[in-house]
Structures are given as C-alpha cells and as structure tokens.
N, C-alpha and C positions, 0 to 999 in steps of 0.2 A: 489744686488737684494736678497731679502729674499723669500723663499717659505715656507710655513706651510699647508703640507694637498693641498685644491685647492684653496688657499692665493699666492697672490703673491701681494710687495710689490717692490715698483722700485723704492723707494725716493721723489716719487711725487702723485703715484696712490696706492692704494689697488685695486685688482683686484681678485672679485670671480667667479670660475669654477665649471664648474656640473662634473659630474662621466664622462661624454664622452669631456672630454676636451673644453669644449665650454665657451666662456666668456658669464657670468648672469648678472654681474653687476661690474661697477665701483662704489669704494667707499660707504661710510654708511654702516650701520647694514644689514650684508644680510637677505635680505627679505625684509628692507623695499623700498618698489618701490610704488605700489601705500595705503598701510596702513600701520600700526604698530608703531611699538614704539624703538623713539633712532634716530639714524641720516638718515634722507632722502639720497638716493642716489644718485649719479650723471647721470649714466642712468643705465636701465634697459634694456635687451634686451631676446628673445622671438624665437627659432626655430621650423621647420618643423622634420617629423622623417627622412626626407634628410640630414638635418645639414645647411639647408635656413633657415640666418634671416628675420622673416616673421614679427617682431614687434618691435621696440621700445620707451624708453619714454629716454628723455635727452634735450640736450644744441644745439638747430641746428638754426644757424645760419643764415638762411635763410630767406624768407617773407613769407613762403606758409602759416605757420596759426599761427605760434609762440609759438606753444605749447610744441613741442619737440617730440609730439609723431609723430609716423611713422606706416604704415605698406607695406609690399614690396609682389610683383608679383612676379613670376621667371616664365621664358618660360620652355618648356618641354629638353632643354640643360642645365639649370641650370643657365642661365644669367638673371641677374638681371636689370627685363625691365619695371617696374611701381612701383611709389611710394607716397603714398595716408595718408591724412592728419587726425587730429581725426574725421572731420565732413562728411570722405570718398571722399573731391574733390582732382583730382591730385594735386600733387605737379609738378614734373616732371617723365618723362620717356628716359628711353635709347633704343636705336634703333641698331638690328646686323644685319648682314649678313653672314652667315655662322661665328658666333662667331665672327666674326671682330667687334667691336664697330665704331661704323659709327656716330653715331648721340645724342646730347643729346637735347631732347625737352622741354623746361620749359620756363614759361610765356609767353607761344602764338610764342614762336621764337627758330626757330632749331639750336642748334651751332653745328658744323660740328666737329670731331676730328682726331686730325692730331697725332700719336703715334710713338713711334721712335721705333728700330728692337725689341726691349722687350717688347712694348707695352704700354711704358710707355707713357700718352697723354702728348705733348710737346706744342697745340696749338690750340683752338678752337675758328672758327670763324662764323659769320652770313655770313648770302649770301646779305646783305643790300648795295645795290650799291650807290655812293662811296664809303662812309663809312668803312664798312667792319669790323666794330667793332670785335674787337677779347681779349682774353685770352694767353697769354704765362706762361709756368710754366718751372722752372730747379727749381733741385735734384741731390745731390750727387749721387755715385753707388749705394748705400745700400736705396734708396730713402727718405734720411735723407736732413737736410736743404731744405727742400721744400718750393720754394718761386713762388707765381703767381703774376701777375702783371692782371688786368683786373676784370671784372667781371664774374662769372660764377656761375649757384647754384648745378654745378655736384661736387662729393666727390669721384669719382673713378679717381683715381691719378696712384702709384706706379702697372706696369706694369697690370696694368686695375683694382685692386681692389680696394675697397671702403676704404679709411681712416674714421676713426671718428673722430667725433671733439672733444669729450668727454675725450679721453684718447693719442690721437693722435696714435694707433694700426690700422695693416691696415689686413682686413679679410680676407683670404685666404680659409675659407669654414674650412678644417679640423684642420687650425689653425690659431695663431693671431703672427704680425709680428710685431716687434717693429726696425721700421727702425732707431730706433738713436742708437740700441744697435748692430744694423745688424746680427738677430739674432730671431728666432720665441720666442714664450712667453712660450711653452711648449716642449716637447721633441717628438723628432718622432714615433708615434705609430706603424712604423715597422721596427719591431727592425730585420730582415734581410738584410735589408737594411744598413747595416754596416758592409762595407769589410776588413779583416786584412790589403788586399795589396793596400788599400786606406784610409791612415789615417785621409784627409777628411771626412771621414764617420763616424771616433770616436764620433765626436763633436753632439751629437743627438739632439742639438737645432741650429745648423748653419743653415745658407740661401744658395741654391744653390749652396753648395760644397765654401762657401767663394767664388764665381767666379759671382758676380752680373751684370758684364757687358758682359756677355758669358752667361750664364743661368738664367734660372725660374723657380719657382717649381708653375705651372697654378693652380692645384686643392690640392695637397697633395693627391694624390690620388681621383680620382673616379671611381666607374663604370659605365658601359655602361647597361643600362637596357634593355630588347627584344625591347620595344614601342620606344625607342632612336635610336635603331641598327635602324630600319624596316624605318625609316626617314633620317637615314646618308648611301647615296652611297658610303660613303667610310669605312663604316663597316662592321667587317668579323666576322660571327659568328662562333664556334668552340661547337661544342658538347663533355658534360663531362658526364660520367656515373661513382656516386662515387659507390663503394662496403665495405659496412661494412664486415669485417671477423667474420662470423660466429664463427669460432676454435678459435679467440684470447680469451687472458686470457684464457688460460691453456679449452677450449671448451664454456667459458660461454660468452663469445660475447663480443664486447665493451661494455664500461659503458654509459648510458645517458650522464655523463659529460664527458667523451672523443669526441663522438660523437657532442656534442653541443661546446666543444671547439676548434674541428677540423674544424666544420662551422664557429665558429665565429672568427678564428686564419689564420690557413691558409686556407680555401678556399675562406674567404671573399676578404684575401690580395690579393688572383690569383685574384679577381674579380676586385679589385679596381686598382695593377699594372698593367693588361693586357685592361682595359679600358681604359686606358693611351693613348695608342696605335691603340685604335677604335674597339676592341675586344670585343664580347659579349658573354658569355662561359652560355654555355644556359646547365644546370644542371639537372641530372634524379639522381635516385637510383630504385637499384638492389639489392636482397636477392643473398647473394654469399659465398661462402666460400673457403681460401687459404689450399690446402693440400700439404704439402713435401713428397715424398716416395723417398727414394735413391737418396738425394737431387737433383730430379729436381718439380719444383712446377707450382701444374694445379691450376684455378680460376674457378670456376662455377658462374655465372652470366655476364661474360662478353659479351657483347655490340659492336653488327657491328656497325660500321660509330658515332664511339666515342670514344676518351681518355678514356680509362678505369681507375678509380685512385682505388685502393684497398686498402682501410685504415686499420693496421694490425700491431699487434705490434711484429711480423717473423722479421723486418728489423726494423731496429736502423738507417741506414742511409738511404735515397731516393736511389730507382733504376729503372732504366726505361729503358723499348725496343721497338721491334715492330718484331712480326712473320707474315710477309705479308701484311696485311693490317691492321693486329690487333694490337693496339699500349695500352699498360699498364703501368704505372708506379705504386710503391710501398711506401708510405710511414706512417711513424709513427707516430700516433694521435698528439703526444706530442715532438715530436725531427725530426722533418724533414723540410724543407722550400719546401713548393707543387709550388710556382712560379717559384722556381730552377728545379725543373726534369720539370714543363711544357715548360718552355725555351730550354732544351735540346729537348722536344719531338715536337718542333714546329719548330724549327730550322734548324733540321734532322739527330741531332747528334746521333738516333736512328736508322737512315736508311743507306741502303748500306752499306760502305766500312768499315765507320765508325762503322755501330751497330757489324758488321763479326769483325772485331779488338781486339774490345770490350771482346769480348766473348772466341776468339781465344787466346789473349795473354793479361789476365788479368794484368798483371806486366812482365816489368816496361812498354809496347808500349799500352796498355790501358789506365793504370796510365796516362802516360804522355799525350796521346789526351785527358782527362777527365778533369784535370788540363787546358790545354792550352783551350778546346769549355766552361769550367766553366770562365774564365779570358773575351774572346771573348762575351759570354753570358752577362754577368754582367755589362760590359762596354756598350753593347747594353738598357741593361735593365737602365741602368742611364740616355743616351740619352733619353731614351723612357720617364723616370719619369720627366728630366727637358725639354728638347725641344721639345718634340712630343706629347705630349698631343694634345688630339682631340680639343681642345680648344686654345689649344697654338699659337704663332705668327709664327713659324716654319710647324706646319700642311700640312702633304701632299705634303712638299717639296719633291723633286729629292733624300736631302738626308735624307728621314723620315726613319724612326722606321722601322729594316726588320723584325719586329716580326709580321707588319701589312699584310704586303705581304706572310710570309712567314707560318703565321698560317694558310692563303686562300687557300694554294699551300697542307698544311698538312690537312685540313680537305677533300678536296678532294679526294685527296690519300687514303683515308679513308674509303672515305664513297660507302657504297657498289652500283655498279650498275648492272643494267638488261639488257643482253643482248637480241638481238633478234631471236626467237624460226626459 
C-alpha cells in the first residue's frame, strides 16, 4: 500500500481523504465528481459536521433508480435509518431498537436480521409464509471473503456497518476498514491509546487489538451529546468545570492555541472515550488561577458538584485528588492524557484509602498503587472502546464497562446537597 499526503493506493484503488480523515472519493482526478476535467471518479461521497455520510454519487447496485447517487437519514443515535434516491423516493430503510438492527425495509418487504455475538448480519429473512425466502452471508474473522447467497438490497455487512460497493471498504464513522487487509485504511486518531505494556496497540492501524472474533471497535469513538444522554436511561452525566491558569506562562495566561488545542486534543478524546461507555461530560468554564506558596497549591475558581480540571503548565505530568467532596485534577495543555486522570478520578482511585496512601507515602506504596489502578484503568478503558460502546452488541451487559456505573456513583459523591433547616 502506498500513502502520499491523503493518497492512498492499495493496487487496485486510489483513495482520497480530507484533513479529518474521511474518504472523498474513490479513484479519478480529485474533484471530479460531478464537473471538471481529467478522469471521472468512481464515487463521490458527501458528510455532516458529525462525520454521517449524508451523500453519495457511485456504482450501486441495486434497482432504486440506477443512478448511484444516494442520500442518507441518521437517527438522533447516529444509526443509519433512510436512504433516498436522486428523484427523493426511498430506496430502503433500516429499522433499530435500542441500537439492535432489527429490520431492513426495501421494496414494499421487511427482511428481518439475524446477527451473530459481533453483529455481524448472518441471515435475513421475510415473514412470507411458506416460503420464507431468505439471504444467508459468511465471512472470514476479519470480515474478508464475504459471500451471500440470496437476495437482499441492504450493504450493512461486517459487524453492522455499511460496506461499499465501490471500493469494497466497510465505514466505521471515524474511519474506513479494509477487511481484506484486516486492517483500518488510516491510523488511530488517538494516539493515547497506545500502551507500552500492550504491544497490540503499537500497530495504530489494526482492527480490534488483531482479536476480530473477541472484539469490535462500534464507532472509533463517539460522544454522547446532552439531547442523546436526556433520551438514553442508561446514561450518566458527569459535570466538568475546566480552569484555564491564570499565572501560567510565567503570569500571562495560556495562549489562544493551548487553549484551543487542549479542546480539540484532550478534552474532545475525554468526550468521545467516555461516551463509549454512555457518559455525557457536560462541560462549564471558570476564570481561576493556580498559586504555590510553600509548595502547597490553592485553585480559585473551583466548582462544587464538578471535576474541576485546571489546565496549567505548574505540572508536566497529570495529578488528580479529591478534599471531601471537592475532586481536581491537573493537567498540561500539551503533555497530559485528561482521559487518564478522569479514569482515576471516576474509578476512586482518588478517594479513601487509596487518595490517604497517595499523599502519605509517595514512593515506593504510592508508586506502586498508581502503576497497579493505571494497568487496571487501561485494561478497563479498552473493554469500554471495543465491547461496551453505547451502541455495541455487548451494551449494558452484567459485564459492561464500570466506568458506566462508576462515574454515577462519582458524580454523586460530588455533588453538593441541601440539608434540611
């Protein structure tokens, strides 16, 4: 495979990408899709500022109008549930229930779908008695050698997403999967997400830790929005109150681009890992500033009944506590991972015995629990990215995600109440 810039060639395709990693077009002169000059493409394709393909023009296979183009619905979950032809009559629609794909409806007739523990659809059949006309599909692990038997005019295949016919890539939202290489088409946009003491994670373009019949990666991340949370009972919102430091940079504040890269770096990744998990981190800010006297350090602006995060360039590494009910953590615009101290401070690695340890015997009985709840954390947090997604086949099981549970139990804790007079 060759890459140039956002080129990528695979020996059969040219494939171009925009700045946010999105596939534009298969093949031909980029840009030509519907004018220009030089080689037509093979298809074009069209997103929302979610990262929903909302448009395409290409090779589909199908009967709805022959033209190739496309345009797509998505429900307020992000599932892709209408799909409409250039002259706006449906084509077909898919039908969920709580995220489960249930149903796909196209030409006047429901086919039912029968998915196997990944989600992979293995079987779709009418309800036409005797009959019962049905679709069967198998696929290797890696959802490679894909063969149906039957008719069908759904394209959501490998563990529910949507293949194309165009390039045979199957869309995953924040990125594109080429199941013949077993293997995404780009590299993981979070790069913390790569642990020494899991060299599965070197590999910043594998599928699912290489374990495709054990895991999924459902979204590549997403978050969970307030309108999302306020519709899922099984969503746990968590208030963050971030505090720019006033004193950094020697008293002249952060810069515009610290601040703007500390939004768009790590708080977005807290946003999009901990929605994994059905978290919705509902975000204020506070005029604050960090002072040291006799090294111990006070905060002004911090926030009852919220994570205080104080962004400040005093600390080089993440540090996070909790003095009663007040819980803070510290980290640095540019050198901290904020998804790692919220893991600790959600977990409770800041509370009780553990946060007294901490503080009491920095090295080596600190050391050593901060090591051991970073290992425990991590291996939680990968669960959470590949099987627990709010969307995922695993959802809400017995053994889901305890970050989901456990952040309910921490904002609580938190959050101040009123007794009575």
């Amino acid at each position: 495979m060759i890459a140039a810039g956002n080129l990528l060639y695979d020996g059969t395709h040219y494939y171009f990408y925009d700045a946010e990693n999105q596939l534009i077009q298969v093949d031909g002169t980029l840009g030509y899709c519907t004018a220009g000059t030089g080689t037509a493409a093979t298809a074009c394709y069209v997103y929302d500022a979610e990262g929903h393909r909302v448009h395409r023009t290409g090779v589909i296979t199908d009967t709805c109008d022959g033209t190739g183009k496309r345009d797509y619905v998505f429900d307020l979950a992000g599932n892709w549930v209408g799909e409409y032809s250039s002259n706006g009559n449906g084509c077909k629609s898919e039908i969920y229930a709580d995220s489960r794909h249930l149903v796909t409806y196209a030409g006047g007739t429901p086919l039912f779908i029968h998915s196997d523990w990944l989600g992979t659809v293995r079987l779709r059949n009418n309800a036409t008695y005797p009959t019962y006309n049905f679709q069967t599909c198998t696929s290797l692990p890696f959802g490679d050698g894909l063969t149906c038997a039957g008719s069908s005019q759904s394209t959501l295949h490998f563990t529910g997403k949507e293949r194309d016919y165009e390039s045979g890539l199957d869309n995953f939202g924040a990125r594109f999967d080429a199941s013949s290489f077993g293997r995404f088409m780009s590299p993981d946009p979070l790069m913390a997400s790569a642990k020494v003491w899991d060299p599965q994670t070197w590999n910043r373009y594998s599928y699912a830790s290489n374990n495709p019949l054990m895991l999924i990666d459902p979204t590549g991340m997403q978050e969970v929005t307030a309108d999302q949370c306020a519709k899922d009972k099984h969503c746990v919102t968590v208030n963050v109150n971030v505090i720019y430091d006033k004193n950094a940079n020697g008293g002249k504040g952060l810069t515009d681009k610290q601040k703007a890269d500390f939004q768009k770096g790590q708080l977005q990744n807290a946003k999009d890992q901990f929605g994994d998990a059905d978290i919705h981190l509902n975000v204020t800010y506070t005029a604050g500033a960090a002072t040291t006297v006799n090294g111990q350090t006070t905060v002004a602006g911090l926030q009852a009944g919220a994570l205080n995060v104080v962004v400040t360039d005093k600390v080089s590494n993440g540090q996070s506590g909790m003095a009663g009910t007040t819980a803070t953590s510290f980290v640095n615009p540019e050198a901290t991972d904020l998804p790692h101290e919220m893991a600790h401070q959600f977990m409770g690695d800041t509370q009780g015995w553990r946060n007294w340890l901490k503080d009491a015997d920095p090295f080596p009985a600190g050391l050593f629990l901060n090591t051991f709840t970073d290992i425990g954390n991590d291996l939680e947090r990968a669960w959470m990215r590949n099987l627990d997604s709010h969307s995922g086949p695993f959802s809400h099981y017995p053994l889901a995600s305890a970050f989901n549970r456990n952040a309910d139990i921490f904002q609580k804790r938190i959050q101040p109440t009123t007794k009575p007079q």
